[in-house]
N, C-alpha and C positions, 0 to 999 in steps of 0.2 A: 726612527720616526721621521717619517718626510717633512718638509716645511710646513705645508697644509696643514695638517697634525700637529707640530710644535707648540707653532702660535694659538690654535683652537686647546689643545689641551692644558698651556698653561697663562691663556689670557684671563685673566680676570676686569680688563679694563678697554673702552671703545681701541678698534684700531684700524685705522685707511691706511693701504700704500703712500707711499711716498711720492711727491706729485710727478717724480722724472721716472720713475717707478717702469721697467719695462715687463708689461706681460702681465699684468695683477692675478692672483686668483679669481676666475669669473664667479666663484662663490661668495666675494665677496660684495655683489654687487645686488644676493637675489637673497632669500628669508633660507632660512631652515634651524631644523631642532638640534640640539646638540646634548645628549643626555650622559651624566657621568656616571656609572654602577657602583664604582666605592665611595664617591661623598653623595650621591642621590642626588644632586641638584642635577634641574632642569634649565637650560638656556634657551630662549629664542632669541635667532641672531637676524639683523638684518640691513644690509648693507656695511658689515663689517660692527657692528655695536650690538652690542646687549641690549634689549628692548624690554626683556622679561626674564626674571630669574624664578624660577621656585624648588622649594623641594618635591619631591619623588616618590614612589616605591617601585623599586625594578622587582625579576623575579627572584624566588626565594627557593620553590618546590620545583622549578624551572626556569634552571638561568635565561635571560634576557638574553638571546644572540649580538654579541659585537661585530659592528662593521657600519656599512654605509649603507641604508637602505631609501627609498621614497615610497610615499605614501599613495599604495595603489586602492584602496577603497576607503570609502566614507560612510558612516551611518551615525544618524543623529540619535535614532535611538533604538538598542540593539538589545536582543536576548543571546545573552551566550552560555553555553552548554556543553561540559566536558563530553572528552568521550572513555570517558570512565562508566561503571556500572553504576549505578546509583548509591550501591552497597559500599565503594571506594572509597577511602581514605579522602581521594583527591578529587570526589564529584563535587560539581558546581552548578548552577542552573539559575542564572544570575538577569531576571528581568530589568527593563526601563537602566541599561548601562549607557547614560548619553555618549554624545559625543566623540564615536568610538571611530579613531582613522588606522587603518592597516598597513603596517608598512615592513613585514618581513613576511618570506614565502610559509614560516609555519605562523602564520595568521598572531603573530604580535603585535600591538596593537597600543595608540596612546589613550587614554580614554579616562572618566570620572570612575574613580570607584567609592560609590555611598559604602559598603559595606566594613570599612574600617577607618578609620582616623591617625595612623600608625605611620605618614610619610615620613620619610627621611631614612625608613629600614625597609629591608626587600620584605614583600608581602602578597607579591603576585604570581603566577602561572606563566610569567615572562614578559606580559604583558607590561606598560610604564603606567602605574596610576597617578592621578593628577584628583586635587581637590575641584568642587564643582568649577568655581569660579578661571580656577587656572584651566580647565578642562575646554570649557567658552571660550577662554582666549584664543588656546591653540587650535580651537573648530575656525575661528575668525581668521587667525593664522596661517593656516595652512590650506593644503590642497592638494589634490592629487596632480603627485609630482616633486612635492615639498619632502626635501632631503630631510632624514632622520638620521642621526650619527649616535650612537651607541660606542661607548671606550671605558675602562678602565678605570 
């Protein structure tokens, strides 16, 4: 696990470089999400501190891709729809999903989900569900561009 990694997966508490510090992480200096798949907490980080914590649901029926990704689309309010059969186990067709930002190449995505109340356990399509409230934050939060870290 590199330094970058270390300190982000086992901080629990603000942290700046050190003021003679050569070289800081420039991630420390700009926002992004930091989400963890086996305790489901959610982080916004920015300028090195925790601003926001909550819990989660990563996916359950499709694991959540780990790694580093940014958030290349935005939509505030989104219909999304499997490409399963209707007839499928795993179809979905899910109107008015606020706040939905994309940030992996198979269209995973941070977003509200009204349709369960179940954070803190996986219960999504891969996608990271966020309660309404934390959903608005991270619409305010973020932006296309804004790193999404997905670990472990």
């Amino acid at each position: 696990m590199g330094r970058r990694l270390a300190w982000r997966a086992c901080a629990r508490t603000p942290w700046l470089p050190e003021p003679d510090a050569v070289g800081p992480d420039p991630r420390n200096f700009t926002r992004w999400f930091d989400a963890n798949l086996t305790t489901q907490i959610m982080q916004f980080w920015e300028a090195g501190y925790v601003v926001h914590e909550t819990t989660m649901s990563n996916g359950r029926s499709h694991p959540t891709p780990r790694g580093e990704f940014s958030i290349y689309r935005r939509v505030p309010n989104e219909t999304m729809i499997s490409d399963e059969p209707p007839d499928h186990p795993d179809y979905y067709n899910l109107p008015n999903v606020l706040y939905t930002q994309y940030f992996s190449p198979w269209f995973d995505a941070l977003h509200y989900a009204y349709w369960h109340n179940n954070f803190g356990r996986p219960m999504s399509h891969g996608c990271l569900n966020l309660r309404l409230g934390d959903s608005r934050l991270a619409w305010e939060f973020g932006a296309i561009g804004t790193t999404v870290v997905t670990h472990a």
